[in-house]
PQR file with spaces between the fields and no chain letter, atoms N, CA, C, O and H, PARSE charges and radii, in Angstrom:
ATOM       1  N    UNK     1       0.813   -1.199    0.000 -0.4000 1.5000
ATOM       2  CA   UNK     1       0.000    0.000    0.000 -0.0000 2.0000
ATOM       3  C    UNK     1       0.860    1.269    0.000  0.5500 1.7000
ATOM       4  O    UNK     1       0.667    2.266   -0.696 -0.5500 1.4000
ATOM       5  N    UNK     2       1.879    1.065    0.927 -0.4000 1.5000
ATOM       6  CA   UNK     2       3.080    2.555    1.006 -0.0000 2.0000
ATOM       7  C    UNK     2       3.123    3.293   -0.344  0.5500 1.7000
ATOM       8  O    UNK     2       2.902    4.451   -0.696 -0.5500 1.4000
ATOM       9  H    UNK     2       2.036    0.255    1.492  0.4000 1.0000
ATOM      10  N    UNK     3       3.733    1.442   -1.342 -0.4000 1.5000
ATOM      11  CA   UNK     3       4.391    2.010   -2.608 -0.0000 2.0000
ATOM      12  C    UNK     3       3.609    2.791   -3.462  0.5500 1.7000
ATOM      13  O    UNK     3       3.978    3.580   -4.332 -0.5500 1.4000
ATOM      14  H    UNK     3       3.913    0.501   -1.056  0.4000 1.0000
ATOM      15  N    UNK     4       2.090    2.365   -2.986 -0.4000 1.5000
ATOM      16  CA   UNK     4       1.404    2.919   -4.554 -0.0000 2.0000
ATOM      17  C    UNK     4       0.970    4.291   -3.900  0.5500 1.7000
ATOM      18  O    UNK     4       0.956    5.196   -4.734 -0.5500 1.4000
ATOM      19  H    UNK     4       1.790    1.724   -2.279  0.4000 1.0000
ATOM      20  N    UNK     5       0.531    4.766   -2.334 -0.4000 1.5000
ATOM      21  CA   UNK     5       0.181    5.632   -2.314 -0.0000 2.0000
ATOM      22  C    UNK     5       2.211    6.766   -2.266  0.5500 1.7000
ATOM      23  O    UNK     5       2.183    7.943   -2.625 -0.5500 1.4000
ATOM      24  H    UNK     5       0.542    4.031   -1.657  0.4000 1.0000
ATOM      25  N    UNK     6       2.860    6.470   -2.052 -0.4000 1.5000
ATOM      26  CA   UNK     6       4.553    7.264   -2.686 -0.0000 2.0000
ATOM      27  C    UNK     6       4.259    7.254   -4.312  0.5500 1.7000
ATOM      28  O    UNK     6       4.530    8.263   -4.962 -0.5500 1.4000
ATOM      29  H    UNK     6       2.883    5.514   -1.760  0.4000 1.0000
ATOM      30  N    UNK     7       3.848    6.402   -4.780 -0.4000 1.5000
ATOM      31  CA   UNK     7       3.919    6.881   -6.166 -0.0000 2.0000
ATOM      32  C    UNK     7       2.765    7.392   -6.604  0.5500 1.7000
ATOM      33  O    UNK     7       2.823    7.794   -7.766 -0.5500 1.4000
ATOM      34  H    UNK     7       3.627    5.582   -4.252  0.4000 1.0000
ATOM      35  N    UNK     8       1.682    7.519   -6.036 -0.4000 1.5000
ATOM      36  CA   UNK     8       0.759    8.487   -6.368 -0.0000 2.0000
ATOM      37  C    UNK     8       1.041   10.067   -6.515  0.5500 1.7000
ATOM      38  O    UNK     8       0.912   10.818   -7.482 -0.5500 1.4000
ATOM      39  H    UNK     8       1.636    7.192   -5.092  0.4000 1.0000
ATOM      40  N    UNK     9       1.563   10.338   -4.920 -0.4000 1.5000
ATOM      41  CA   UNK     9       2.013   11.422   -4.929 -0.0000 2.0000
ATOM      42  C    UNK     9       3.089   11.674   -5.527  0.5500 1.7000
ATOM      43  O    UNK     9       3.190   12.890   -5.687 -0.5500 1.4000
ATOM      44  H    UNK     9       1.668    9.728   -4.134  0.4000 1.0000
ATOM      45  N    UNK    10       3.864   11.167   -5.897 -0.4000 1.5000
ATOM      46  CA   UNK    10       5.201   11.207   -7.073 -0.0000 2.0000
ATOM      47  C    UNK    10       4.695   12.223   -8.155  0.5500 1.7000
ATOM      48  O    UNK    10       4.959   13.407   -8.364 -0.5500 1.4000
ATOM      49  H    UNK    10       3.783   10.179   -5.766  0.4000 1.0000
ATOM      50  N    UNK    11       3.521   10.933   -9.019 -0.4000 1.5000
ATOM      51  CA   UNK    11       2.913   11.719   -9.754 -0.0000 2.0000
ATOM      52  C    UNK    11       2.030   12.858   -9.929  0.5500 1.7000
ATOM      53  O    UNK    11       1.863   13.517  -10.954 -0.5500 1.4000
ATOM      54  H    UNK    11       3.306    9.971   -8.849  0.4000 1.0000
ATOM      55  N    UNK    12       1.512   12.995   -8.842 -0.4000 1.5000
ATOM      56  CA   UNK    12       0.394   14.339   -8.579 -0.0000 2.0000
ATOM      57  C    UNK    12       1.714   15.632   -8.510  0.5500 1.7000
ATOM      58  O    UNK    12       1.652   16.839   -8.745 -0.5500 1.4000
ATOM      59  H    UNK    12       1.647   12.459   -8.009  0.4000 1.0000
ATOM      60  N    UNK    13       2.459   15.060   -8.235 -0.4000 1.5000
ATOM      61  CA   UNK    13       3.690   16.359   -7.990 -0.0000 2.0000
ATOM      62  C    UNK    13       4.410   16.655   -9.169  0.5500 1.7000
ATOM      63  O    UNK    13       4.897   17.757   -9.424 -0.5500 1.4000
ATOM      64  H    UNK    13       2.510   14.080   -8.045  0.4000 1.0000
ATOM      65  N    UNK    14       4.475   15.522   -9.970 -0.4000 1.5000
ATOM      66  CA   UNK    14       5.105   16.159  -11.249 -0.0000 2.0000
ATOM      67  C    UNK    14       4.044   16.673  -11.758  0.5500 1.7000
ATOM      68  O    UNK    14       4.163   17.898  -11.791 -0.5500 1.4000
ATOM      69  H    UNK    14       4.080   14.627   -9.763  0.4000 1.0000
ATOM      70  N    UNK    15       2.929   16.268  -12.227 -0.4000 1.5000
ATOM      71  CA   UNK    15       1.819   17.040  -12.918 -0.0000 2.0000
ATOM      72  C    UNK    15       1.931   18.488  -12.517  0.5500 1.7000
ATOM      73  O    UNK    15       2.391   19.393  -13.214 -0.5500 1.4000
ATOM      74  H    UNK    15       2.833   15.273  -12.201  0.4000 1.0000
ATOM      75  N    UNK    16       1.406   18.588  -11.193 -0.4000 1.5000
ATOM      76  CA   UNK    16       1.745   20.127  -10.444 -0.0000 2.0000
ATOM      77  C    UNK    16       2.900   20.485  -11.457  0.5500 1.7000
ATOM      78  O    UNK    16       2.648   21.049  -12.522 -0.5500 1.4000
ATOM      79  H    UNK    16       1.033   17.853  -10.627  0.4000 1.0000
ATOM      80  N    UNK    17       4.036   20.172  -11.123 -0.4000 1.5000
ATOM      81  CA   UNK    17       5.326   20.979  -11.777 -0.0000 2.0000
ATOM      82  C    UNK    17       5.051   20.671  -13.269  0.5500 1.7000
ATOM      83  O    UNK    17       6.158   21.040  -13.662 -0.5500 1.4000
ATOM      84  H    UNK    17       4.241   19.714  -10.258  0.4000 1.0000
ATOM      85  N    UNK    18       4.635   20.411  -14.019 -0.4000 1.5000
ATOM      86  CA   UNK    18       4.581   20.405  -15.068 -0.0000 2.0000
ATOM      87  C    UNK    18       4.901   19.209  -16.210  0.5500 1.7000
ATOM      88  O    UNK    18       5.006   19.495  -17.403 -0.5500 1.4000
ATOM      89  H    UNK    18       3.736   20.111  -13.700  0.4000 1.0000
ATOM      90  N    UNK    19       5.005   18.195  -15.834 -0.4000 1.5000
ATOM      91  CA   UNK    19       5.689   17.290  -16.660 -0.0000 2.0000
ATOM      92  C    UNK    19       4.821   16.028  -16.451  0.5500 1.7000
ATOM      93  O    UNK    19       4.318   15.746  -15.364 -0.5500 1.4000
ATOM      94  H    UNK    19       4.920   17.964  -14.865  0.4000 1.0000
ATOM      95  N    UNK    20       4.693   15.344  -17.491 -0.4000 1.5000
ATOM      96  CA   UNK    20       4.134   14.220  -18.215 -0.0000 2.0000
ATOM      97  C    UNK    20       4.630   12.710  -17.858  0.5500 1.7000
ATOM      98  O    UNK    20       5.857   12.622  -17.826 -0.5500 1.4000
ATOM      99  H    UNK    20       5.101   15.573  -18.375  0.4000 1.0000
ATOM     100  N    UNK    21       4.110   11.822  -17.655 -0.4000 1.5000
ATOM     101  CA   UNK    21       4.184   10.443  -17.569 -0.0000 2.0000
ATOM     102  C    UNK    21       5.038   10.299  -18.864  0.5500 1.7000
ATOM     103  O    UNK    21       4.576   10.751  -19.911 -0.5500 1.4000
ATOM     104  H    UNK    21       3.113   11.894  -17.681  0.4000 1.0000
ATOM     105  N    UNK    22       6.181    9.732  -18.852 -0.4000 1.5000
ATOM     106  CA   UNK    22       6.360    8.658  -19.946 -0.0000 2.0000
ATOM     107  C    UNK    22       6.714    6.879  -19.569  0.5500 1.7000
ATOM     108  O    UNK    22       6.586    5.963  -20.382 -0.5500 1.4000
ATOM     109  H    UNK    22       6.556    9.364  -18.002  0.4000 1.0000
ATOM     110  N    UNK    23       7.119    6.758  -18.304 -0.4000 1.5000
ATOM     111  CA   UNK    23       7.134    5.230  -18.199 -0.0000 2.0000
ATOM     112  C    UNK    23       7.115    4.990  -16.343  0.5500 1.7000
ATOM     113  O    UNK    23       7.333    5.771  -15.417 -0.5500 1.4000
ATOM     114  H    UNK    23       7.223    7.502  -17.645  0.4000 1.0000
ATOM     115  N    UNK    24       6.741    3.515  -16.394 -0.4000 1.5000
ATOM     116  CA   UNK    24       6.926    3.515  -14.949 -0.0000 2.0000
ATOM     117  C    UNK    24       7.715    2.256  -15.201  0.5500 1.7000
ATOM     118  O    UNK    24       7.314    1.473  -16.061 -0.5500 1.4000
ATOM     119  H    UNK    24       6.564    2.881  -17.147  0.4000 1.0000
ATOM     120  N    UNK    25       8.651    2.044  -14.611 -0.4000 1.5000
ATOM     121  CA   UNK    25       9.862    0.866  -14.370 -0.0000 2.0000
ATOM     122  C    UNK    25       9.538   -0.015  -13.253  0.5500 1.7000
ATOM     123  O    UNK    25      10.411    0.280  -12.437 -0.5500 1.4000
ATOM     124  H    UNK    25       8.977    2.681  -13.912  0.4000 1.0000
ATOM     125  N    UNK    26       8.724   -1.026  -12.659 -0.4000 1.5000
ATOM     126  CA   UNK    26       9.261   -1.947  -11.962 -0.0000 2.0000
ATOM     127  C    UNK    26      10.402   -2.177  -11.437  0.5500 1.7000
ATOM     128  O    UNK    26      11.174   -2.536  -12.326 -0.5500 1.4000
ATOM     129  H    UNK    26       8.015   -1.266  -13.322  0.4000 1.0000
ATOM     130  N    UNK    27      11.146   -2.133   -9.921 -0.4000 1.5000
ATOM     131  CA   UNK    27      12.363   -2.545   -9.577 -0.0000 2.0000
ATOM     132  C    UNK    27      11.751   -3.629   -8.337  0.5500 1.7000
ATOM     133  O    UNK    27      11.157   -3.399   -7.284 -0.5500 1.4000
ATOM     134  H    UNK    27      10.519   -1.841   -9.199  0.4000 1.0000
ATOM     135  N    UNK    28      12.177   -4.854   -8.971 -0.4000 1.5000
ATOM     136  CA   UNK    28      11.938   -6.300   -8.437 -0.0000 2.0000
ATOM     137  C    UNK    28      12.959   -6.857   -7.457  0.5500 1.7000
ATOM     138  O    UNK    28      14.085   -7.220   -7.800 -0.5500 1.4000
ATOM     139  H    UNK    28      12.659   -5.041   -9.827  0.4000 1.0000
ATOM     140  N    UNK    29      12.595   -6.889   -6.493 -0.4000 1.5000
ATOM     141  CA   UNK    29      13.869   -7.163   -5.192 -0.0000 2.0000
ATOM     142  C    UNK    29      13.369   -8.899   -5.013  0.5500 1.7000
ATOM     143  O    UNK    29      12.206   -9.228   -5.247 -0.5500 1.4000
ATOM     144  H    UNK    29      11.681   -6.594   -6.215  0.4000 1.0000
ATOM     145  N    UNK    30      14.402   -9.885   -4.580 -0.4000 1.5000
ATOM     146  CA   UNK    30      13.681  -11.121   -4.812 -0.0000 2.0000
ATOM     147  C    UNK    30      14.198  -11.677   -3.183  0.5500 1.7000
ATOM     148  O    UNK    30      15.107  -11.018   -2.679 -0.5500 1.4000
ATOM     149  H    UNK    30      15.347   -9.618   -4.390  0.4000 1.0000
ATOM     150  N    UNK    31      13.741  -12.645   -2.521 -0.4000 1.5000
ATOM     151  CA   UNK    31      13.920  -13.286   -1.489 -0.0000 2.0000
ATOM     152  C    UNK    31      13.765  -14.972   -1.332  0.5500 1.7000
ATOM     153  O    UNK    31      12.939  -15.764   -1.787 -0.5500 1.4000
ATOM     154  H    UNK    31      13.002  -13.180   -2.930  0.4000 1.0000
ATOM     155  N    UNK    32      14.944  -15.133   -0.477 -0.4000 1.5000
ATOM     156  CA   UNK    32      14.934  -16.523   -0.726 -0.0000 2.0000
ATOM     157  C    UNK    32      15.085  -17.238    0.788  0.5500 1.7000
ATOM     158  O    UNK    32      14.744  -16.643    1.811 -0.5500 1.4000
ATOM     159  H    UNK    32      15.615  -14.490   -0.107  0.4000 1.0000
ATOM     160  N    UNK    33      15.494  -18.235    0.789 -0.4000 1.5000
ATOM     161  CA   UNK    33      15.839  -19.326    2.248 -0.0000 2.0000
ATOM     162  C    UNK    33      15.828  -20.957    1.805  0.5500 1.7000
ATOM     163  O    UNK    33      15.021  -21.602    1.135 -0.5500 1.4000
ATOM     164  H    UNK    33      15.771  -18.718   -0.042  0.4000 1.0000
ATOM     165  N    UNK    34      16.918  -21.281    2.390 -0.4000 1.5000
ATOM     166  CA   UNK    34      17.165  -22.418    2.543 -0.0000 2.0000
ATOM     167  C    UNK    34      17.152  -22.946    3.847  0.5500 1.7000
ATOM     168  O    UNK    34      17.545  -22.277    4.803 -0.5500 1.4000
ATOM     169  H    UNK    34      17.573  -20.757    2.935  0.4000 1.0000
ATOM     170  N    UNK    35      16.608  -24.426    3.990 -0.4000 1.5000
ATOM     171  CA   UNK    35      16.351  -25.161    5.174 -0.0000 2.0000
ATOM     172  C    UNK    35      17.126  -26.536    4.756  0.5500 1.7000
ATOM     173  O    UNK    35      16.931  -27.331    3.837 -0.5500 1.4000
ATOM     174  H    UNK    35      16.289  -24.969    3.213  0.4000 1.0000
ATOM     175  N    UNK    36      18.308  -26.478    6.056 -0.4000 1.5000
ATOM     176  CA   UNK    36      18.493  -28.066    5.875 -0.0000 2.0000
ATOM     177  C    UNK    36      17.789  -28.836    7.092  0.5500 1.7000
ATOM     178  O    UNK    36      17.209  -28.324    8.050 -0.5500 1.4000
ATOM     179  H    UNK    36      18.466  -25.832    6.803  0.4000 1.0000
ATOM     180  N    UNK    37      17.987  -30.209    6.811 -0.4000 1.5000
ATOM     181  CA   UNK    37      17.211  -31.071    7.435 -0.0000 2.0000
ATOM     182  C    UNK    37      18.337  -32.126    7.497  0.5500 1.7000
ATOM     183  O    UNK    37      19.018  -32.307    6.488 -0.5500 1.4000
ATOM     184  H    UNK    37      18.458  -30.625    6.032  0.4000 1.0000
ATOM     185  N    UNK    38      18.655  -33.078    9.012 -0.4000 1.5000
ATOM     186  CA   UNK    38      19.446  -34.058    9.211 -0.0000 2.0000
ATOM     187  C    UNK    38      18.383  -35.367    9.050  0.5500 1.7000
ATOM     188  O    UNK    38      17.523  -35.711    9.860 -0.5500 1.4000
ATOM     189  H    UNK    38      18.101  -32.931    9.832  0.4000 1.0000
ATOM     190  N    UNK    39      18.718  -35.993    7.737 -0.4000 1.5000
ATOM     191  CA   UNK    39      17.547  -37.351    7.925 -0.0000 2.0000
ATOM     192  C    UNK    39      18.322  -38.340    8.503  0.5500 1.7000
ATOM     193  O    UNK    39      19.305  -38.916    8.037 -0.5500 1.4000
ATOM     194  H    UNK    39      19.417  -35.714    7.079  0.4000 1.0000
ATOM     195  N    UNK    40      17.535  -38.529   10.026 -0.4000 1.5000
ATOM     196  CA   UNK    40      18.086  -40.096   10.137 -0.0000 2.0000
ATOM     197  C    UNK    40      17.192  -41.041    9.482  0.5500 1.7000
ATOM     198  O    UNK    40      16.075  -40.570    9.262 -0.5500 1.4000
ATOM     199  H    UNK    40      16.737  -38.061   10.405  0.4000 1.0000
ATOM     200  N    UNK    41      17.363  -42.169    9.132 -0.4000 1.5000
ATOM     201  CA   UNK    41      17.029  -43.150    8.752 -0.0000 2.0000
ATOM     202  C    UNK    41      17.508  -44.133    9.381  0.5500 1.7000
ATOM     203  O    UNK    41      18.687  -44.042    9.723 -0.5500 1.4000
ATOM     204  H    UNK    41      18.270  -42.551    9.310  0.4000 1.0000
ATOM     205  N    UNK    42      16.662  -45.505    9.762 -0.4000 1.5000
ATOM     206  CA   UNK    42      17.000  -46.240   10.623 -0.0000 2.0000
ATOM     207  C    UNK    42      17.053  -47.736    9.464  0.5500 1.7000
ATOM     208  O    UNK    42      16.152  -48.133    8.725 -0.5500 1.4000
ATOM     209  H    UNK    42      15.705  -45.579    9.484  0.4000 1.0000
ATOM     210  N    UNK    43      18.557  -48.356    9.682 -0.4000 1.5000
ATOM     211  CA   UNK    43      18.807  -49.424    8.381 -0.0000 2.0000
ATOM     212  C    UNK    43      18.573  -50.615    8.866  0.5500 1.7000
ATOM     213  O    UNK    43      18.940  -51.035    9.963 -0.5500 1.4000
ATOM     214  H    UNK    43      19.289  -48.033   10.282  0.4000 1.0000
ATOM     215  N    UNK    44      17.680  -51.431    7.685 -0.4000 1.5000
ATOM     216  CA   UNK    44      17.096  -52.807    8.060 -0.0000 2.0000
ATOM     217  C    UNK    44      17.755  -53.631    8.255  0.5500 1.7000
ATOM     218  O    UNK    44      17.389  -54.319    9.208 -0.5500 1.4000
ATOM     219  H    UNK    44      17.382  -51.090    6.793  0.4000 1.0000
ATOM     220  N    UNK    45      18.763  -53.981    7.712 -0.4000 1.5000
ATOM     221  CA   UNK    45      19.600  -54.962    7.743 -0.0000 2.0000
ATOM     222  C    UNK    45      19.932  -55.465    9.162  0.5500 1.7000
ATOM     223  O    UNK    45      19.555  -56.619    9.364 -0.5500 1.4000
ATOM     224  H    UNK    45      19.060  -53.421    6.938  0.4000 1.0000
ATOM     225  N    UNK    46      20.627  -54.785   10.310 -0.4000 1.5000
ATOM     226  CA   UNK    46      20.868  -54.919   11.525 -0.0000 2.0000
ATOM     227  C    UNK    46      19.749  -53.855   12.831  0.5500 1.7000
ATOM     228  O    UNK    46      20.043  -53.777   14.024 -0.5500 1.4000
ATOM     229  H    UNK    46      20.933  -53.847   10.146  0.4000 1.0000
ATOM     230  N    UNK    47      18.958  -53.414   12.422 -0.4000 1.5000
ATOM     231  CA   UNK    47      18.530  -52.319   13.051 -0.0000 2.0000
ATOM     232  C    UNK    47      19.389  -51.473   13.632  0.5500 1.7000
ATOM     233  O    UNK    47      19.461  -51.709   14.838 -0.5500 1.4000
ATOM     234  H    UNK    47      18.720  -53.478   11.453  0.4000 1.0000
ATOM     235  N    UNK    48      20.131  -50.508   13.256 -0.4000 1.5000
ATOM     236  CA   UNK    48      20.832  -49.844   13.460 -0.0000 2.0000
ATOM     237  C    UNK    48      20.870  -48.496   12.680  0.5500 1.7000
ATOM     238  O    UNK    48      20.659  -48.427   11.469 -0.5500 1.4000
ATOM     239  H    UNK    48      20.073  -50.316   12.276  0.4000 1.0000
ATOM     240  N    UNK    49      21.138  -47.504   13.424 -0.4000 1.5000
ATOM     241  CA   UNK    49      20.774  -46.022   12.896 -0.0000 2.0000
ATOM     242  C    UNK    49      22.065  -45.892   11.971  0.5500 1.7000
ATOM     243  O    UNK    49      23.245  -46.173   12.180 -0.5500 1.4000
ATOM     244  H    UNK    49      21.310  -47.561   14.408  0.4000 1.0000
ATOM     245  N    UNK    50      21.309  -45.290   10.722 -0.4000 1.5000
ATOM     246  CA   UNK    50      22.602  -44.597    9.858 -0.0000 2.0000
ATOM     247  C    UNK    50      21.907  -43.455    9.267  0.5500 1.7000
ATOM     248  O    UNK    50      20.704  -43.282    9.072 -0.5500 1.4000
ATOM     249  H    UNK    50      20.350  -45.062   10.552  0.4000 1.0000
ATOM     250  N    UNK    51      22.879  -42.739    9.031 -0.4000 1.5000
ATOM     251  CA   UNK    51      22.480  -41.188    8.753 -0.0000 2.0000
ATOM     252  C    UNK    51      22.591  -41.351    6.884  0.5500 1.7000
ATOM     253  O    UNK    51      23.493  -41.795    6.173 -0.5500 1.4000
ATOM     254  H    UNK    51      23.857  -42.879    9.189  0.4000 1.0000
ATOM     255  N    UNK    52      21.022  -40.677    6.501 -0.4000 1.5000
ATOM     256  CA   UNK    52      21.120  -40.244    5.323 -0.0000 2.0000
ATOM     257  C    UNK    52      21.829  -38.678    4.881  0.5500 1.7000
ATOM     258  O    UNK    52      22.191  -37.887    5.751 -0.5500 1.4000
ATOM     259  H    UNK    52      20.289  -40.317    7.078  0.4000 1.0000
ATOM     260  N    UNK    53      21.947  -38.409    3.507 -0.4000 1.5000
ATOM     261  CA   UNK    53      22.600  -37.698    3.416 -0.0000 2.0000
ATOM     262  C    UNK    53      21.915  -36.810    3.667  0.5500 1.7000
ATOM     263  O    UNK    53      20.748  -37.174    3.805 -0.5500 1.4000
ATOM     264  H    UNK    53      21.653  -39.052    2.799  0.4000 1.0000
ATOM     265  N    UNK    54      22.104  -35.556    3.828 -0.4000 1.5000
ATOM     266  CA   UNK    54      21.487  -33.841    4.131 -0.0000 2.0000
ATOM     267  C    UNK    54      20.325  -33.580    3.076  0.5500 1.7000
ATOM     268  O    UNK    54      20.657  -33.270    1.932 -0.5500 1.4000
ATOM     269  H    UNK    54      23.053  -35.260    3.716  0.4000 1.0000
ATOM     270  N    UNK    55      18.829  -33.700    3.442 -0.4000 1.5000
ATOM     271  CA   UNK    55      18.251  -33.145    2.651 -0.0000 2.0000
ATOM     272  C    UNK    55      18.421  -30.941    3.170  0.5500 1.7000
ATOM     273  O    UNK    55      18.894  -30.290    4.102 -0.5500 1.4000
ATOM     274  H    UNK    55      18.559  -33.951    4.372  0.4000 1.0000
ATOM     275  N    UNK    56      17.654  -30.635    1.789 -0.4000 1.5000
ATOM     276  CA   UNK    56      17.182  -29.141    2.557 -0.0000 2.0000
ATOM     277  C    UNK    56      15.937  -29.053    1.440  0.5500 1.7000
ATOM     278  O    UNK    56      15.776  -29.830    0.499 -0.5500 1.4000
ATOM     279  H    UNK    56      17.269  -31.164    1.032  0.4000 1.0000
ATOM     280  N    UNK    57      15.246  -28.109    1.725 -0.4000 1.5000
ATOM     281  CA   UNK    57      13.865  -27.106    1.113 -0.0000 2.0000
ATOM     282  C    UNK    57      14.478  -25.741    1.127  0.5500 1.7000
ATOM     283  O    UNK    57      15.091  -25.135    2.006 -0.5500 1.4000
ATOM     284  H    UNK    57      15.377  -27.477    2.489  0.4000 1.0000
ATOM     285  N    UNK    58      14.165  -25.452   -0.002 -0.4000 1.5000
ATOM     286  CA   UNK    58      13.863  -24.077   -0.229 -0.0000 2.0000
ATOM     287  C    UNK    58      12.720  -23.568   -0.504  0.5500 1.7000
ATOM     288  O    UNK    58      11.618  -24.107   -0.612 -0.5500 1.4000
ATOM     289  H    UNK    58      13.667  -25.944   -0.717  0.4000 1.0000
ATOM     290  N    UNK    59      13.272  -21.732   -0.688 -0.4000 1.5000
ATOM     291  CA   UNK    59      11.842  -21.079   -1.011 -0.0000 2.0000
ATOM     292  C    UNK    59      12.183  -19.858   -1.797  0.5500 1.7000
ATOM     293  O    UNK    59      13.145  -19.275   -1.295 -0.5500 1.4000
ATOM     294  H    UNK    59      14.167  -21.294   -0.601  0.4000 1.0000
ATOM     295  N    UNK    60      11.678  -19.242   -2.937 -0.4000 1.5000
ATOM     296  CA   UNK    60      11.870  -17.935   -3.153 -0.0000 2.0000
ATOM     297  C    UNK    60      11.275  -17.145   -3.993  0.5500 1.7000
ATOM     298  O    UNK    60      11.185  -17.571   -5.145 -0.5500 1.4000
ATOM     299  H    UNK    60      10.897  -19.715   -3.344  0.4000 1.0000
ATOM     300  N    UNK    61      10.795  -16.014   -3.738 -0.4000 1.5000
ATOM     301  CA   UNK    61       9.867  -15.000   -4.736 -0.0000 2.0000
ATOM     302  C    UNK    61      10.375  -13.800   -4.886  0.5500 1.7000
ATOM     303  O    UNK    61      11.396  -13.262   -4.455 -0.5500 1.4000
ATOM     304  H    UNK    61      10.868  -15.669   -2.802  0.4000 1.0000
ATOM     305  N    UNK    62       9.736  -13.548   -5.386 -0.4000 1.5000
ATOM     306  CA   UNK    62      10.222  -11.841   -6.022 -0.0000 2.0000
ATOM     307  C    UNK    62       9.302  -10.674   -5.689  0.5500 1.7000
ATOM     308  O    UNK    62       8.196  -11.203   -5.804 -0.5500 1.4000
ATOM     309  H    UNK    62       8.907  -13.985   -5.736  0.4000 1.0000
ATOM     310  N    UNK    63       9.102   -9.482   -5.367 -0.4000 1.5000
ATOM     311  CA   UNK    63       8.444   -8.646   -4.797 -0.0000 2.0000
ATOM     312  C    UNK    63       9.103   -7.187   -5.662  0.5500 1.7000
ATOM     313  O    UNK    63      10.238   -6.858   -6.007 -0.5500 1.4000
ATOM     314  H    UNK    63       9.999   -9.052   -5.273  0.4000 1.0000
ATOM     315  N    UNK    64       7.714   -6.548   -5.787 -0.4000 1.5000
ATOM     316  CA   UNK    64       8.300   -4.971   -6.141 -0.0000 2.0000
ATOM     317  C    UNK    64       8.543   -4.308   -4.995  0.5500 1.7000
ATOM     318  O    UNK    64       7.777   -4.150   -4.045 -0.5500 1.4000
ATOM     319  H    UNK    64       6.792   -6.815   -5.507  0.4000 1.0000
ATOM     320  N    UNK    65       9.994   -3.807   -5.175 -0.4000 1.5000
ATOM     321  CA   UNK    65      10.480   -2.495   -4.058 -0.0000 2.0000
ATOM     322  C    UNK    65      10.452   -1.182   -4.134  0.5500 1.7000
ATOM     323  O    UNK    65      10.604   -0.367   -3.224 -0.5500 1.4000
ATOM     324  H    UNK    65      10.617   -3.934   -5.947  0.4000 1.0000
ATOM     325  N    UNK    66      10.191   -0.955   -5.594 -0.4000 1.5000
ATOM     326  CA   UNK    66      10.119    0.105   -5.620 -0.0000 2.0000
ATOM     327  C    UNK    66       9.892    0.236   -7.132  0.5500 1.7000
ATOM     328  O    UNK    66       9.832   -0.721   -7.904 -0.5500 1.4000
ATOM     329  H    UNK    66      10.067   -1.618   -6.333  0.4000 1.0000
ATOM     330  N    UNK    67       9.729    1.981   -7.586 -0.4000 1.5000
ATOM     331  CA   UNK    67       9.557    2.345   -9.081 -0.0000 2.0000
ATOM     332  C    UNK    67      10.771    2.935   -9.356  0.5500 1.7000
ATOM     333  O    UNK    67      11.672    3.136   -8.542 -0.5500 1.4000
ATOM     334  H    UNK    67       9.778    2.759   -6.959  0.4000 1.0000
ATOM     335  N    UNK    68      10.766    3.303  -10.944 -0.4000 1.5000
ATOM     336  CA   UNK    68      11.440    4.209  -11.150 -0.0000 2.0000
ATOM     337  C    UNK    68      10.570    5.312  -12.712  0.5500 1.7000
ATOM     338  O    UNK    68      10.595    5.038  -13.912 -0.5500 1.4000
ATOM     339  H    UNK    68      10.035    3.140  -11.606  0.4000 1.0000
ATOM     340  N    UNK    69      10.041    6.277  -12.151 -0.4000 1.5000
ATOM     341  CA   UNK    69       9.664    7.210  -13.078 -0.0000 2.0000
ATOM     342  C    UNK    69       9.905    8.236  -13.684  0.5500 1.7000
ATOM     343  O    UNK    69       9.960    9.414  -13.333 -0.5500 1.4000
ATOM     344  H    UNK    69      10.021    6.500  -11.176  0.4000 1.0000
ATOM     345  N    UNK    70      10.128    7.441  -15.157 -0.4000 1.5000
ATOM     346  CA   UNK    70      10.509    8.968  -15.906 -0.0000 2.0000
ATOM     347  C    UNK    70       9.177    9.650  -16.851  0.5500 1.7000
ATOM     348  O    UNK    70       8.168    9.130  -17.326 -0.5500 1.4000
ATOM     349  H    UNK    70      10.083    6.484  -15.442  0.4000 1.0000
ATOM     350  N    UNK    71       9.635   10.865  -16.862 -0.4000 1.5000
ATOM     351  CA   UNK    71       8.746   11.781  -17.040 -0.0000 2.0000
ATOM     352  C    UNK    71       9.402   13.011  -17.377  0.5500 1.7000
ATOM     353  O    UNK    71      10.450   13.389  -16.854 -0.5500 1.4000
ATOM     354  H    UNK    71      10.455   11.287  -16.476  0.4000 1.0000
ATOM     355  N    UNK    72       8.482   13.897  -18.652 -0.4000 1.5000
ATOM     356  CA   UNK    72       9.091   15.289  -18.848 -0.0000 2.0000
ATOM     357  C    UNK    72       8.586   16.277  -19.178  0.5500 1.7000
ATOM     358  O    UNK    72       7.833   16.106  -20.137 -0.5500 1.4000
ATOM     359  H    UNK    72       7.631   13.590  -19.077  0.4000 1.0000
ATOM     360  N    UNK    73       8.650   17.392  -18.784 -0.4000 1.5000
ATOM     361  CA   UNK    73       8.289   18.846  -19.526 -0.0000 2.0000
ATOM     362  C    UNK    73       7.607   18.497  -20.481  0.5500 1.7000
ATOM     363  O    UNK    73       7.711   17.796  -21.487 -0.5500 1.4000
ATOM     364  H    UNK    73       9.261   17.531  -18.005  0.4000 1.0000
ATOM     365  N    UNK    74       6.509   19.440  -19.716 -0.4000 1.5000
ATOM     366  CA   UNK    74       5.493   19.664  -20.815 -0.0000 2.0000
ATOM     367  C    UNK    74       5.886   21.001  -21.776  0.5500 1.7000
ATOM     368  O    UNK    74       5.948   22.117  -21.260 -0.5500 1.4000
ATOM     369  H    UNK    74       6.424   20.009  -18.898  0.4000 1.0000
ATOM     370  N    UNK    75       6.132   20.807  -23.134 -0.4000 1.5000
ATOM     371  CA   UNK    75       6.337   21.944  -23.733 -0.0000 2.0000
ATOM     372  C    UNK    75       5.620   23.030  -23.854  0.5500 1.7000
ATOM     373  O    UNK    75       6.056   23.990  -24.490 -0.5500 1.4000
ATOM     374  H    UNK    75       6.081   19.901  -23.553  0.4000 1.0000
């Protein structure tokens, strides 16, 4: 909500000063995480614990952080 009402007023302020929309830029900030995990696994053969190898999970998305607007004089 911040971003769009900052870029509202962005634009209500250039209008005021005089100048025109020509693009709005997306700037995409992305986030991630990794989780490892120790699997034990317990082996049939003798019943006896042996360690599998390291699983992990991840996760990650992307989010807008911000704009970038250019714009110019109105002739």
């Amino acid at each position: 909500m911040r971003l769009a009402r900052d870029t509202e007023a962005a634009l209500d302020r250039l209008d005021i000063e005089g100048y025109e929309l020509v693009s709005i830029v997306p700037i995409i900030g992305g986030r991630w995480n990794v989780e490892k995990f120790d699997s034990r696994v317990t082996g049939t053969l003798f019943k006896t614990p042996t360690v599998a190898p390291d699983t992990a999970a991840s996760w990650g998305y992307s989010m807008t952080d911000g704009v970038m607007i250019v714009a110019r004089k109105r002739s």
